[in-house]
C-alpha positions as CSV (number, residue, x, y, z in Angstrom):
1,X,-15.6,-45.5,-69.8
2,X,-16.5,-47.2,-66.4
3,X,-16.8,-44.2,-64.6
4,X,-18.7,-42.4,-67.5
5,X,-21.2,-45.6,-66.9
6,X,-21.7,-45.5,-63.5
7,X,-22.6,-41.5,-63.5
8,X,-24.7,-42.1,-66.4
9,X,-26.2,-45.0,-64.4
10,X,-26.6,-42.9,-61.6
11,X,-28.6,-40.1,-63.3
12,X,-31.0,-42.6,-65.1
13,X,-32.0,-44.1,-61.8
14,X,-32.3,-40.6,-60.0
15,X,-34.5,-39.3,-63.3
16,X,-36.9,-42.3,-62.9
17,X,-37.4,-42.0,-58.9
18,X,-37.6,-38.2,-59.0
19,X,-39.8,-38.4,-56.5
20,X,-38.8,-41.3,-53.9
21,X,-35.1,-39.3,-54.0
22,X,-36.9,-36.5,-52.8
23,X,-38.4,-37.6,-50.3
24,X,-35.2,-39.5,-48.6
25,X,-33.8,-36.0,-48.9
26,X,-36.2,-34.7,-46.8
27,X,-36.4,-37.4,-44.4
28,X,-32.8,-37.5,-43.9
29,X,-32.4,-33.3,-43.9
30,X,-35.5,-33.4,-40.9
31,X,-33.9,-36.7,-39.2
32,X,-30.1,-35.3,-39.4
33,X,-31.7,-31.6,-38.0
34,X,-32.8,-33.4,-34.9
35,X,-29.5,-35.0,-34.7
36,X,-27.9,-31.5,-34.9
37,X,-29.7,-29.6,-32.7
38,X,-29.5,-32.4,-29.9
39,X,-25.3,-32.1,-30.2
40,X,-25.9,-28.3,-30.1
41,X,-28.1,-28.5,-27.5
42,X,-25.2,-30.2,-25.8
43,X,-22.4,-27.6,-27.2
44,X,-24.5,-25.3,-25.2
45,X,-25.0,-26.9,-22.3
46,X,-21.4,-27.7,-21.6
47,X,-20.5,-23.9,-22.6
48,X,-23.0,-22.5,-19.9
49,X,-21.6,-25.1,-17.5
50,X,-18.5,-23.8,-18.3
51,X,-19.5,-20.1,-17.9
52,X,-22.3,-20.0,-14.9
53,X,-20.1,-22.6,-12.7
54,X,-17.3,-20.0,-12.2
55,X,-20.2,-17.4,-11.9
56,X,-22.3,-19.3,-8.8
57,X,-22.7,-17.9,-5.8
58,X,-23.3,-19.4,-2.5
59,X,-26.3,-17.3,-0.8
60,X,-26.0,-16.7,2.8
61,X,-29.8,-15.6,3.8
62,X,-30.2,-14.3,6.8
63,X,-33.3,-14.0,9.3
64,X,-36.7,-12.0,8.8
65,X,-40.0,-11.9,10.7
66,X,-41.7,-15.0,8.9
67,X,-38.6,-16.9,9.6
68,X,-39.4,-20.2,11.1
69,X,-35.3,-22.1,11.0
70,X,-34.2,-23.0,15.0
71,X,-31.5,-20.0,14.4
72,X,-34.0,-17.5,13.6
73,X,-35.8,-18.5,17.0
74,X,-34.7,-14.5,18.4
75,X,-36.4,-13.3,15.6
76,X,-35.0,-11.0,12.6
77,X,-31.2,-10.8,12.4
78,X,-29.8,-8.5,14.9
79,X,-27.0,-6.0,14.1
80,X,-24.3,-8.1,16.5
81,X,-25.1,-11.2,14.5
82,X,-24.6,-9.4,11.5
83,X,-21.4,-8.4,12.5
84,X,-20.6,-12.0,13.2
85,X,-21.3,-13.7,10.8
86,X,-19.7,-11.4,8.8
87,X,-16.3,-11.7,11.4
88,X,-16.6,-15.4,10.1
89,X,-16.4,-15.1,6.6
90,X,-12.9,-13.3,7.3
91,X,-11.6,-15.8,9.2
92,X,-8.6,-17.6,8.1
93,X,-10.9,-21.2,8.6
94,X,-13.7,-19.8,6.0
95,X,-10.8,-17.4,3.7
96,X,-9.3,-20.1,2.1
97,X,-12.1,-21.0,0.4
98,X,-13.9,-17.8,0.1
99,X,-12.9,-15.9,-3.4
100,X,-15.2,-12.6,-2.3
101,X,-18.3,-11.8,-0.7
102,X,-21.3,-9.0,-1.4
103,X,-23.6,-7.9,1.5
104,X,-27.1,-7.9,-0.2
105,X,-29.4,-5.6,2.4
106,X,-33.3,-6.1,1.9
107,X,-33.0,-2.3,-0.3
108,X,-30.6,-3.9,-2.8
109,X,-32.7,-7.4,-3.0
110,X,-36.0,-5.7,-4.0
111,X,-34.3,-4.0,-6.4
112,X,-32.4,-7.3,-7.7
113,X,-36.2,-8.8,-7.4
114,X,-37.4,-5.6,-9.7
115,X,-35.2,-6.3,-12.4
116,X,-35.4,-9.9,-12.6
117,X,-39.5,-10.1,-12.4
118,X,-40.4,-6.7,-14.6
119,X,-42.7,-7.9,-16.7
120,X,-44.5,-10.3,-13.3
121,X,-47.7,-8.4,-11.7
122,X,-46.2,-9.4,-8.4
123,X,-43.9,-7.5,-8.8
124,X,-45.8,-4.3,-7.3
125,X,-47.0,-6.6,-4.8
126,X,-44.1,-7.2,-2.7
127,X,-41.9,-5.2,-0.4
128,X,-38.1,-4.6,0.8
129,X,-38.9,-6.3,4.6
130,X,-40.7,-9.4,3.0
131,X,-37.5,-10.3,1.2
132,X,-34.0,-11.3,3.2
133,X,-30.5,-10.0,3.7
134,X,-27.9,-12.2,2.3
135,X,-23.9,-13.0,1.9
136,X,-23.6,-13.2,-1.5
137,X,-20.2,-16.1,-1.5
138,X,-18.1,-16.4,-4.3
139,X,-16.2,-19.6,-3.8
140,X,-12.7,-20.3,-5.0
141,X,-13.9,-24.2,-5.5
142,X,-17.5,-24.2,-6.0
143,X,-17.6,-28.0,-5.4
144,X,-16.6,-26.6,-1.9
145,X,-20.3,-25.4,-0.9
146,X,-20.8,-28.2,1.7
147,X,-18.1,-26.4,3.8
148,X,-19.5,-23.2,3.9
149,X,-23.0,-24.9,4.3
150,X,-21.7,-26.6,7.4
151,X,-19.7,-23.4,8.9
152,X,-22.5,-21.0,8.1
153,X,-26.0,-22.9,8.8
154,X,-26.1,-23.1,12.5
155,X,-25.1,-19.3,13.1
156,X,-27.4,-17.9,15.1
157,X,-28.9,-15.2,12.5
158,X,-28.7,-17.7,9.3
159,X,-31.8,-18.9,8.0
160,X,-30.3,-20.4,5.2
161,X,-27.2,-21.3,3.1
162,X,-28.4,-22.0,-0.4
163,X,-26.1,-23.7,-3.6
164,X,-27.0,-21.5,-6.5
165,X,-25.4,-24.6,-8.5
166,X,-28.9,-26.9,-7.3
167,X,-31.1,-24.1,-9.7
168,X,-28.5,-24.4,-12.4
169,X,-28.6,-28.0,-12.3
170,X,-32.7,-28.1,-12.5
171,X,-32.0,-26.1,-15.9
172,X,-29.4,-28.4,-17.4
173,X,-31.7,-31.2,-16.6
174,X,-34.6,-30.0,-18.6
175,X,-32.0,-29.1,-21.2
176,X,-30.8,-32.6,-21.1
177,X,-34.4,-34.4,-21.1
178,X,-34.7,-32.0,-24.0
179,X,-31.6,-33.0,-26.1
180,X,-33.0,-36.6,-25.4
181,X,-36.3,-36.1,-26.9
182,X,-34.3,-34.4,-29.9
183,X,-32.0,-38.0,-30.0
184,X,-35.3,-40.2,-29.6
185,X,-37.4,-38.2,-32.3
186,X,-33.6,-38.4,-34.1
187,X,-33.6,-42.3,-34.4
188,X,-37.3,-42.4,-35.5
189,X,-36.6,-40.3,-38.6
190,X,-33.6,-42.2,-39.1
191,X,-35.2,-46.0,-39.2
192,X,-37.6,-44.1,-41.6
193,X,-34.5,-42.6,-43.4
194,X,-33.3,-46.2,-43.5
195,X,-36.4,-47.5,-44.6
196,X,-37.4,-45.3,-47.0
197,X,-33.6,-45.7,-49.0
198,X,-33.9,-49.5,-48.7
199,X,-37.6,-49.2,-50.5
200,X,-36.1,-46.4,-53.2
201,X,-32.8,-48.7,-54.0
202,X,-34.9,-51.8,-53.9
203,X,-37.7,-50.0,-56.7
204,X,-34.7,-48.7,-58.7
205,X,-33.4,-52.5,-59.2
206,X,-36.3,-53.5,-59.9
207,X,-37.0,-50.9,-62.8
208,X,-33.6,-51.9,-64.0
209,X,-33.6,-55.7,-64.0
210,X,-33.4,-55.8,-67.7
211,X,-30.0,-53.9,-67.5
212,X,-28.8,-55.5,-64.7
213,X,-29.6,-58.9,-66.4
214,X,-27.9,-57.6,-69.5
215,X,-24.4,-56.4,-67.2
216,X,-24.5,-59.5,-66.1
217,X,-24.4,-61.6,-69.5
218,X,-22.0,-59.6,-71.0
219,X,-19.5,-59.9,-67.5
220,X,-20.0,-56.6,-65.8
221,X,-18.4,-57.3,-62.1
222,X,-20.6,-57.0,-59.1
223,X,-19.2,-53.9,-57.7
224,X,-20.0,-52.2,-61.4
225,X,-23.7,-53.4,-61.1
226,X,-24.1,-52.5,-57.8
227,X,-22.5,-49.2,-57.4
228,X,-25.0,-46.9,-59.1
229,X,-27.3,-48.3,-56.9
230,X,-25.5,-47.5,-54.0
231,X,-24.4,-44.0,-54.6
232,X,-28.2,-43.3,-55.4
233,X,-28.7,-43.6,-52.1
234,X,-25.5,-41.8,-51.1
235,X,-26.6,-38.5,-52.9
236,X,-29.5,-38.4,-51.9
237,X,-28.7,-39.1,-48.1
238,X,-25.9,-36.6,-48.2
239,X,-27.8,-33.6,-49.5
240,X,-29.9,-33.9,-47.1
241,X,-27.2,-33.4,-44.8
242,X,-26.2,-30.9,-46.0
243,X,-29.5,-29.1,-46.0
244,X,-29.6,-30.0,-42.1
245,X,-26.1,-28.6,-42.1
246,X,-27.2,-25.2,-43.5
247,X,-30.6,-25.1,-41.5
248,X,-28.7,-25.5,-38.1
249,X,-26.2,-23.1,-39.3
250,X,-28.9,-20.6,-40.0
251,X,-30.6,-21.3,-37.0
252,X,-27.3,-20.5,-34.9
253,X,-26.3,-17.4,-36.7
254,X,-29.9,-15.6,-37.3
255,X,-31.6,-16.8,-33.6
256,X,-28.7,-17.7,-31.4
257,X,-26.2,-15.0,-32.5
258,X,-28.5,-12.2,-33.6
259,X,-31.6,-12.8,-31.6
260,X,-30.9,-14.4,-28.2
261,X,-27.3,-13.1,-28.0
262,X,-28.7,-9.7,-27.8
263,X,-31.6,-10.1,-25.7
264,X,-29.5,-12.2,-22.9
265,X,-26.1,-10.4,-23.2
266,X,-24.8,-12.4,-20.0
267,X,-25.5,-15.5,-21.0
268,X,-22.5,-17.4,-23.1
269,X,-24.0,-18.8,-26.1
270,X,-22.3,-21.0,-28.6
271,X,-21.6,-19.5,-32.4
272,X,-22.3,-20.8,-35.9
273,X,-18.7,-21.8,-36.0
274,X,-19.8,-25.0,-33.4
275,X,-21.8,-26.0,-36.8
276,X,-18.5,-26.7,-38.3
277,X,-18.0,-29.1,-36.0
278,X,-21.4,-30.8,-36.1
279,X,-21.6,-30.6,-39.9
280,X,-19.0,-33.3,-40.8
281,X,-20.4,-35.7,-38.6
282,X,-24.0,-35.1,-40.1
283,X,-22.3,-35.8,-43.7
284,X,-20.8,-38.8,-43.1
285,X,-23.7,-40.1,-40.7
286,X,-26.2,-40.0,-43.7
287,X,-23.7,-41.0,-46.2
288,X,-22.9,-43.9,-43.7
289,X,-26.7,-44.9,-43.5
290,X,-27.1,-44.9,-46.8
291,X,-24.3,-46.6,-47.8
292,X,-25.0,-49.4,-45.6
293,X,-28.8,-49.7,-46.1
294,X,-28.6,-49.8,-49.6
295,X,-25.9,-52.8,-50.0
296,X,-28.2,-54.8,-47.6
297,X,-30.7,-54.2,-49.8
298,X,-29.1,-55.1,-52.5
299,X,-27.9,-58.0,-51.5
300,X,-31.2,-59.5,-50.9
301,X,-33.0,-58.2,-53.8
302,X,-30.6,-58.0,-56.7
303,X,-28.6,-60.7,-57.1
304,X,-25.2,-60.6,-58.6
């Protein structure tokens, strides 16, 4: 019989605030997608961490005509300080921390410069002897770069030893700053969230102060007055969960799996199965909010 009453409770107070339940739902489903897509943004980063770190390669560029580094002060790399250089990286000092090396000639760097600008109108615009030779490094411990910097920089020969980890970093960064504007817009939408529940619980007390009044006379316990109230706020929140649940879901199937899987086939993205792991969170976040918003609420504006 209690339980009966507090569903029946809770359906007469959705019915009557048709529309302020509706529009908690979709203030918690946009605030909860921010939250999402902020820890998948995340999921993603630490994945491509994962992938492109075992992936970078230290770039041994050697000298050209428009060289201006002390070491290129002979002028464009010579054949015998090719060879040396080379003699170097095979050295037991430099082997130990050296997993392989590519030579890159100024042929196969055009053509790397080709591929990865196709769609640039520059690309017609430059030539093989404008771009560098190169060592192409892969390290056994990437965190070991400064030791190949140090061996390989003052080689007569070596313009420059560059840390392809320093461009990957400048990418995660902007990634980052954007998972942080996701978190920031995030907490706005949730105070509204919070707000808007607090104002929809606090309208459906007041609409039922008659009943309330009457619970109480006849010796209806707090928790029994007070419950409907709360799960109001609980449905509401939660469906809207799960509606950010679904979106991010979609969004990770349809765009990242389908769409940008197939157009960046090297890149490691993360699968809708990392929603799984995001969606519970998202559930008990809004039903957590709610919850807690609308017993403050209560307890200010219905008293028991």
């Amino acid at each position: 019989m209690r339980l009966a009453f507090i569903l029946g409770e809770i359906g007469s107070g959705l019915r009557r605030n048709l529309a302020m339940v509706t529009s908690v739902i979709l203030v918690t489903f946009i605030s909860l997608t921010f939250v999402g897509a902020a820890g998948m943004l995340q999921l993603q980063i630490n994945q491509m961490k994962g992938f492109w770190y075992d992936k970078v390669q230290v770039a041994v560029f050697l000298c050209v005509d428009t060289s201006t580094a002390a070491t290129c002060a002979s002028g464009p790399v010579t054949d015998e300080q090719r060879t040396e250089i080379e003699s170097t990286l095979k050295s037991p000092a430099v082997t130990q921390y050296v997993d392989s090396y590519v030579y890159e000639s100024q042929d196969d760097a055009l053509g790397h410069f080709k591929e990865q600008f196709a769609n640039s109108p520059i690309v017609d615009s430059v030539t093989a002897d404008q771009l560098p030779e190169s060592f192409r490094v892969s390290l056994v411990d990437p965190e070991k770069y400064e030791v190949i910097n140090e061996i390989f920089s003052s080689l007569p020969g070596v313009e420059v030893v560059v840390d392809q980890r320093e461009i990957l970093e400048r990418v995660f960064n902007v990634m980052n700053a954007a998972s942080l504007v996701a978190v920031g817009i995030a907490a706005i939408m949730i105070v509204c969230a919070i707000l808007l529940i607090a104002t929809t619980i606090r309208l459906s007390a007041f609409s039922r102060r008659r009943e309330t009044g009457i619970m109480r006379l006849v010796g209806a316990s707090k928790a029994v007055i007070q419950l409907p109230f709360i799960l109001e706020g609980v449905i509401a929140a939660v469906i809207g969960a799960v509606l950010a649940s679904v979106t991010l879901w979609a969004v990770a199937r349809f765009f990242i799996g389908d769409w940008l899987a197939r157009e960046y086939p090297d890149t490691a993205f993360i699968s809708e199965s990392s929603v799984l792991l995001i969606a519970p969170m998202l559930i008990l976040l809004g039903a957590v909010l709610a919850g807690v918003s609308s017993l403050l609420t209560l307890r200010r504006y219905l008293k028991v």
